[in-house]
N, C-alpha and C positions, 0 to 999 in steps of 0.2 A: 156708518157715519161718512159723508159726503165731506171729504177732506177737501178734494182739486177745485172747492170753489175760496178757498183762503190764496190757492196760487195766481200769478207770483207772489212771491212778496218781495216787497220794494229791497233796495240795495239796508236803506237803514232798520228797517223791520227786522229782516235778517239778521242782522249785526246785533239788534237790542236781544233778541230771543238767544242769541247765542252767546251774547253777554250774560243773559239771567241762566244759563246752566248750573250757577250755582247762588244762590241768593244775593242781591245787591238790592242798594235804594239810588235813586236816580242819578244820583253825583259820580257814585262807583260807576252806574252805568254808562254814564257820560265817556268818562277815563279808556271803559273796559272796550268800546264802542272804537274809539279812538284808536287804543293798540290795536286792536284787531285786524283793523284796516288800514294800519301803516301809516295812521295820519292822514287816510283820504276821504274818509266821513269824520264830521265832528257835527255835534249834536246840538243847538241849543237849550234850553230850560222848556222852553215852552212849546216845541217840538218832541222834548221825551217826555211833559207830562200830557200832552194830546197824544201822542203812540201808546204810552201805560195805561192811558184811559182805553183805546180802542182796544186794546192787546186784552185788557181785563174782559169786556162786552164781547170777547170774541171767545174768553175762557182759553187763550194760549199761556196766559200768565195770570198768576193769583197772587195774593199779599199774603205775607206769612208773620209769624209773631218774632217783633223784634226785642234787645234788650233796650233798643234807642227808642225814646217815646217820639222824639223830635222827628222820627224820618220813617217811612212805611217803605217796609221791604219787598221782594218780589223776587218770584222764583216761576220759570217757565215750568206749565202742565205738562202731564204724558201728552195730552191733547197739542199740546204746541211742538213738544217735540218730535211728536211724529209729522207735523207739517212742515218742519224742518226739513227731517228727513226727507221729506218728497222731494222740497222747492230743492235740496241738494243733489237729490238722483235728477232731475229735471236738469240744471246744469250740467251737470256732468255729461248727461246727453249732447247738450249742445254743444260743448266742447271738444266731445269725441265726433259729435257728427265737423264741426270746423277741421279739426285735425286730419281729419280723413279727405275733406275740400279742399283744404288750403296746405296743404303739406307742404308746400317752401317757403308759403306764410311763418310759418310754426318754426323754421330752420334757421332763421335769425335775419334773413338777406329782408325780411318784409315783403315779403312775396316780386322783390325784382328782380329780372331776370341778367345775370352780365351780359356789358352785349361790350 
C-alpha cells in the first residue's frame, strides 16, 4: 500500500489523528487538538467535521460504537497510524537535516553571530 501519497499532512491533520489515538467525537477533539499544540492550533466546528469527513474517505479514521447516541465517535486506523508514523519520521528528518545546517541556529543566539 502506497502510504507517501497521504504525506504531508497538514499541521492540523496531524494533530486530529493524534488526537484520535484513543477514541473521541469532535468536541473532545477540538480540546485534545488544542492541548497538544500548546494552544497554537485551534479547531473550528466546521473545519473538524470537513477533516473527519476527509480523514473517514481516506480510511485513517473510522467511527466506532458509542454509548452517546448524540455524538459519533472516532478512533484513528492501523492505516492512519502508520501514516503518522511516516509524516513523523519525515520531520524528524528535517529537523536533524536543519540541526546539522544551522547549528548556531539551534544554540539559542538565532543563528547571530557577536560581533
Amino acid at each position: 500500500m502506497e502510504l507517501h501519497k497521504y504525506l504531508p499532512l497538514t499541521e492540523t491533520t496531524y494533530y486530529i489523528l493524534l488526537s484520535l489515538l484513543e477514541p473521541a467525537h469532535g468536541y473532545i477533539m477540538m480540546q485534545k487538538v488544542e492541548e497538544l499544540s500548546n494552544q497554537t492550533v485551534k479547531i473550528a466546528a466546521g473545519t473538524m467535521y470537513g477533516a473527519i469527513e476527509n480523514l473517514l474517505k481516506q480510511q485513517l479514521i473510522t467511527a466506532v460504537k458509542s454509548t452517546d447516541k448524540r455524538r459519533k465517535t472516532y478512533v484513528i486506523t492501523e492505516k492512519g497510524k502508520e501514516v503518522l508514523r511516516l509524516d513523523c519520521e519525515r520531520m524528524k528528518h528535517i529537523v536533524q537535516v536543519t540541526e546539522k545546517l544551522l547549528p548556531t541556529a539551534m544554540s539559542g543566539n538565532g543563528g547571530t553571530e557577536d560581533v
